[in-house]
GULUMZA-691471 format. One record per residue (C-alpha): residue in three letters; x, y, z; residue number from 1. Coordinates in pm, 1 decimal. Example, Ala and Ser with C-alpha at 12.3 -4.5 7.8 and 13.67 -1.06 7.14 Angstrom:
# GULUMZA-691471
<aa=ala&u=1230.0&v=-450.0&w=780.0&i=1>
<aa=ser&u=1367.0&v=-106.0&w=714.0&i=2>
# end
This chain:
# GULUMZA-691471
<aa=unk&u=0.0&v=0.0&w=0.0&i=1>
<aa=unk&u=148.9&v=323.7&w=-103.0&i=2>
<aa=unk&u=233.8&v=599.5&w=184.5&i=3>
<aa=unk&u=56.8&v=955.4&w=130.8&i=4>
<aa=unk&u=288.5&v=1235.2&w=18.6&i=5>
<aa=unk&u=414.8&v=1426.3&w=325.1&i=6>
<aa=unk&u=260.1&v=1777.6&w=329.6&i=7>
<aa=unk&u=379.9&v=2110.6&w=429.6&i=8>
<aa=unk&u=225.0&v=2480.3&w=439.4&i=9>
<aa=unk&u=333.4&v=2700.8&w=158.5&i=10>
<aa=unk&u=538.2&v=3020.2&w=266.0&i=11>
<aa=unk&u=478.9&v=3152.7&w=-53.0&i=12>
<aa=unk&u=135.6&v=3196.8&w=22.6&i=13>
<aa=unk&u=176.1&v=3346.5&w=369.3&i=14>
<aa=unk&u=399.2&v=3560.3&w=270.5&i=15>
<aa=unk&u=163.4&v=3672.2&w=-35.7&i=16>
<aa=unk&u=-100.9&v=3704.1&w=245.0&i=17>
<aa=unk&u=142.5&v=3953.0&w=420.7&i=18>
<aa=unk&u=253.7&v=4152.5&w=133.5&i=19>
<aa=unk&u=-89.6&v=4150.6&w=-2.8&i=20>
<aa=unk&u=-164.6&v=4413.4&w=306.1&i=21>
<aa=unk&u=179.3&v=4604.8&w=271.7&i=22>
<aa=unk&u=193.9&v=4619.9&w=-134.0&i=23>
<aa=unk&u=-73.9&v=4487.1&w=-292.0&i=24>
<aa=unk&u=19.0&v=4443.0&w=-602.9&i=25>
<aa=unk&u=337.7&v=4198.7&w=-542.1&i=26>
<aa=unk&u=102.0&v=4010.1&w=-305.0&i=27>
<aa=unk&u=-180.0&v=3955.7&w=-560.0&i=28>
<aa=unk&u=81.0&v=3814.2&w=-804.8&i=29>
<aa=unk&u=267.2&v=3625.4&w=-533.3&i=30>
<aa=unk&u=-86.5&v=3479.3&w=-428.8&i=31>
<aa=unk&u=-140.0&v=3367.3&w=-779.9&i=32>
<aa=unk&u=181.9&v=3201.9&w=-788.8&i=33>
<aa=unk&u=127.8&v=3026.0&w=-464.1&i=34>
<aa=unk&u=-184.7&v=2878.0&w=-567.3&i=35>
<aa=unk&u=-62.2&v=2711.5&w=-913.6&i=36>
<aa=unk&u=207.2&v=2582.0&w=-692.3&i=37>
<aa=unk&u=-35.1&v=2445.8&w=-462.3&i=38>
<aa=unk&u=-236.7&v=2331.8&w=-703.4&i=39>
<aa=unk&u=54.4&v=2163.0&w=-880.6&i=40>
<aa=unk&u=172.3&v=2003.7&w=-566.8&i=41>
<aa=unk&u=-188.9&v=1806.6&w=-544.2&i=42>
<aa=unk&u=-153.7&v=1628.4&w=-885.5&i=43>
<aa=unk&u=-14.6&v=1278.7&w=-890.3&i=44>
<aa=unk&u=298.4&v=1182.3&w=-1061.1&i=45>
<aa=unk&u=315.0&v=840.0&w=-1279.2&i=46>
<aa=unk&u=682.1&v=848.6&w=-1336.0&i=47>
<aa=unk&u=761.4&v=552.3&w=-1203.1&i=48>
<aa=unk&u=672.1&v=280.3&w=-951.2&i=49>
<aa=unk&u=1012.1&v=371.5&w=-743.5&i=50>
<aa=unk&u=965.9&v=744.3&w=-729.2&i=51>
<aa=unk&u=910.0&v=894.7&w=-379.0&i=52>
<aa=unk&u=618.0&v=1049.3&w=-346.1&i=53>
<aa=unk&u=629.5&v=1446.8&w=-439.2&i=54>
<aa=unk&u=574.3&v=1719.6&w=-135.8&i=55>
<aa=unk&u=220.7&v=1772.1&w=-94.4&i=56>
<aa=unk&u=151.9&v=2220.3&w=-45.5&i=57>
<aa=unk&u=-116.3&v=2324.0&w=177.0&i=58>
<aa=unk&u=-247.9&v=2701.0&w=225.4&i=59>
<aa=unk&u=-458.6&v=2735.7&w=-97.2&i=60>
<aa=unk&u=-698.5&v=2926.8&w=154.3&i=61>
<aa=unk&u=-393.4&v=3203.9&w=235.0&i=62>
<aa=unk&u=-348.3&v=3213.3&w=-70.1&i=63>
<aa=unk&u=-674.0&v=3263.0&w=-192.0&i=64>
<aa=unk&u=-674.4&v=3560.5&w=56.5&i=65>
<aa=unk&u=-372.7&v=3698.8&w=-34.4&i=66>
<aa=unk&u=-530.3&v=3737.7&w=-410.2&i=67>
<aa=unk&u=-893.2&v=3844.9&w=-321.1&i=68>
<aa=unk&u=-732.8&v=4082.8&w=-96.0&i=69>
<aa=unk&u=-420.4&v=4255.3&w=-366.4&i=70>
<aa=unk&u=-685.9&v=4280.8&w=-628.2&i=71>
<aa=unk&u=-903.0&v=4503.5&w=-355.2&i=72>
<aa=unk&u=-671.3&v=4729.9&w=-240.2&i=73>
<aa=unk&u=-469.6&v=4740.9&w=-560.3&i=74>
<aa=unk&u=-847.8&v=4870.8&w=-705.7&i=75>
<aa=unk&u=-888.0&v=5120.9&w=-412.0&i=76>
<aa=unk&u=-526.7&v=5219.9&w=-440.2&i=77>
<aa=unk&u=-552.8&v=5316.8&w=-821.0&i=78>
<aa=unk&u=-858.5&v=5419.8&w=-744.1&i=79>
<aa=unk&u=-734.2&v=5673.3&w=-477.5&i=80>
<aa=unk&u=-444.3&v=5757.7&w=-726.4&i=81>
<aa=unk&u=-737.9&v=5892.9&w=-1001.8&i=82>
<aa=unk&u=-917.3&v=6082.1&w=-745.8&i=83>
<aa=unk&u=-637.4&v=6259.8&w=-584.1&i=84>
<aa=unk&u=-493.1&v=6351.5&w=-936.6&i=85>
<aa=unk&u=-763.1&v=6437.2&w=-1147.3&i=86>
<aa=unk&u=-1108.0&v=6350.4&w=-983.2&i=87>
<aa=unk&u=-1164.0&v=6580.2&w=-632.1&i=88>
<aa=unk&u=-1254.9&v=6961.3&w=-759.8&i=89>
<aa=unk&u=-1045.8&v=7191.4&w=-535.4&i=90>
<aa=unk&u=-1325.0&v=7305.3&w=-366.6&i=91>
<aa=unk&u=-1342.4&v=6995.1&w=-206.6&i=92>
<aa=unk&u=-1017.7&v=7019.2&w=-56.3&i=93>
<aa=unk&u=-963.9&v=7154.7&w=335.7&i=94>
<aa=unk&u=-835.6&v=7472.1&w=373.1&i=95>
<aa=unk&u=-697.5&v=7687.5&w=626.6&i=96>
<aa=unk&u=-715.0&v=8039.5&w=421.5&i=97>
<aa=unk&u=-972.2&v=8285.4&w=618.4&i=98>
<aa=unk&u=-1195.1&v=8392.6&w=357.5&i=99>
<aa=unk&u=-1277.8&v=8731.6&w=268.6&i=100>
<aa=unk&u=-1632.8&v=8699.4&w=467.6&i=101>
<aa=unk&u=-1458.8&v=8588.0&w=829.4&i=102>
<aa=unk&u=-1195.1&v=8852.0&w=775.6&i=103>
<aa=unk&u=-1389.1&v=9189.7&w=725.7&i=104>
<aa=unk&u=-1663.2&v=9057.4&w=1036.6&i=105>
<aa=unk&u=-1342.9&v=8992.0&w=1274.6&i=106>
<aa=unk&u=-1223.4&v=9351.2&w=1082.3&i=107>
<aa=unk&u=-1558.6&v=9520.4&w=1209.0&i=108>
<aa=unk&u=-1556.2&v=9348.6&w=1532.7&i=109>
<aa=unk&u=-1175.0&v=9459.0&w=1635.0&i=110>
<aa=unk&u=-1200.6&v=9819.6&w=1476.4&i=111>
<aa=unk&u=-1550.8&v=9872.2&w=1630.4&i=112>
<aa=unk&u=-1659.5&v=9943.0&w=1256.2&i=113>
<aa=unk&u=-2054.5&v=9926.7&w=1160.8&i=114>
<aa=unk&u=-2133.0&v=9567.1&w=1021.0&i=115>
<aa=unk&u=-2116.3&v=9571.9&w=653.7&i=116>
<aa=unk&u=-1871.4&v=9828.6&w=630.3&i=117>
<aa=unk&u=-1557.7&v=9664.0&w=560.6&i=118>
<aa=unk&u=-1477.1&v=9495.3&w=222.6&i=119>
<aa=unk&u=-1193.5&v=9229.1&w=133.3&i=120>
<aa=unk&u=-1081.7&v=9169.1&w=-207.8&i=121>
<aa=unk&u=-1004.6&v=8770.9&w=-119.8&i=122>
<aa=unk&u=-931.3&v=8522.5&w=89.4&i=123>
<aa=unk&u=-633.6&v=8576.4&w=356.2&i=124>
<aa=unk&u=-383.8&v=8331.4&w=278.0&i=125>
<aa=unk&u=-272.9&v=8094.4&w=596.9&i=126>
<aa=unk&u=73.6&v=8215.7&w=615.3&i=127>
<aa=unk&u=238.1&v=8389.9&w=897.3&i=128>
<aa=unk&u=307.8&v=8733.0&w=727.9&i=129>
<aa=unk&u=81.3&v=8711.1&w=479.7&i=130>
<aa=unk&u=-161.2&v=9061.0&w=466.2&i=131>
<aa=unk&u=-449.2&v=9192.7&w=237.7&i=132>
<aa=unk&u=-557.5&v=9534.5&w=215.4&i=133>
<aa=unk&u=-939.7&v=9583.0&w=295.2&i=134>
<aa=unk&u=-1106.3&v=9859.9&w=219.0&i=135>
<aa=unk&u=-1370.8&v=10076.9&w=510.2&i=136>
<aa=unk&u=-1567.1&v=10357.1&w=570.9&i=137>
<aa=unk&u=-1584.9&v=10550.8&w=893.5&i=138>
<aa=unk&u=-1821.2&v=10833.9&w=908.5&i=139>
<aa=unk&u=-1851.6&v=10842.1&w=550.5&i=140>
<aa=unk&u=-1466.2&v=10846.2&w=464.5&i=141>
<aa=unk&u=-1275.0&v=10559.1&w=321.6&i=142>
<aa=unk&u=-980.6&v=10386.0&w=489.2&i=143>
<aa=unk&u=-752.1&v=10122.6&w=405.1&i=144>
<aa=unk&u=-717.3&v=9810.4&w=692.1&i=145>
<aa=unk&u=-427.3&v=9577.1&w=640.2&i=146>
<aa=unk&u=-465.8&v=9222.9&w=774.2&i=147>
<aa=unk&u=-120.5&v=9044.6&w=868.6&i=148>
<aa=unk&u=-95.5&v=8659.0&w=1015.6&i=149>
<aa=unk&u=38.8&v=8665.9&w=1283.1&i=150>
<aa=unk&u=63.8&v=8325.2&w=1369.2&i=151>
<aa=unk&u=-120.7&v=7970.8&w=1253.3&i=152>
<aa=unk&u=-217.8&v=7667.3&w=1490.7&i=153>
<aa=unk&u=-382.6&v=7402.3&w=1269.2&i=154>
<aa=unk&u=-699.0&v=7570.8&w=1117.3&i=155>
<aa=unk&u=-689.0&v=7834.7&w=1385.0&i=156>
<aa=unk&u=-597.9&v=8172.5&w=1234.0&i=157>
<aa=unk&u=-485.4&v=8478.5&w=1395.8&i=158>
<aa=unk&u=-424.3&v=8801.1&w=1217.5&i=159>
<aa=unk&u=-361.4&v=9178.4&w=1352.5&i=160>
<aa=unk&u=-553.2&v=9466.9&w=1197.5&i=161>
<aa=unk&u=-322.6&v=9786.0&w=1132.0&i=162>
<aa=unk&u=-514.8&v=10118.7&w=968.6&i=163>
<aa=unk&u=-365.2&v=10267.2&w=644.2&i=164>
# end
């Protein structure tokens, strides 16, 4: 009576499992490999009657995983890729700039201006030294504000109003 072939766990496949997670794409083609080895492994040989019996691989399942999960995140990486390159409009994006509206209320509120009185051409750029000129009117005369950052924590802000 003939002895089964000894078996062993591929380490092709677990380490197509692992890579899978790290880089995706080497561990959806190393997962492929690993399973026509361990597919390979399962057929019999007829050679001859006074052959030893070929290693028998195990870990089709790891590898199975290892490919269903490269071909996911390979797709969500490329897909990421596309989005971050040509797909998000800019307006989408976070930013930290003040914008125009937020600068000439927080203009009014330090100068002790009437609301609606101040006007910003833009946004105020979140860069320590960066200023815009607003334009004002106090009891009917125009004056120039200049907005300077003076420093930036995260998407907190802070600027100093100067007059002229």
């Amino acid at each position: 009576m003939a002895t089964p072939p000894p078996s062993r766990a591929s380490r092709l496949a677990v380490v197509a499992l692992v890579l899978a997670v790290l880089v995706a794409p080497v561990g959806l083609v190393l997962g492929v490999v690993a399973r026509r080895r361990i597919a390979a492994s399962a057929r019999p040989t007829f050679d001859t009657v006074f052959e030893e019996p070929r290693e028998r691989l195990t870990g089709r399942g790891k590898a199975t995983a290892a490919v269903v999960l490269g071909v996911v995140l390979t797709l969500l990486q490329i897909a990421l890729v596309v989005a971050l390159t040509v797909g998000i409009p800019t307006s989408w994006l976070p930013s930290t700039d003040v914008t125009a509206a937020e600068v000439q209320t927080q203009i009014e509120q330090a100068t002790r201006l009437p609301a609606g009185s101040v006007r910003c051409p833009g946004a105020l750029p979140a860069t320590v030294g960066a200023t815009i000129i607003c334009t004002g009117t106090q009891n009917g005369q125009p004056l120039n504000l200049k907005a300077t950052v003076s420093s930036v924590q995260g998407r907190d802000v802070r600027f100093e109003v100067t007059r002229g």
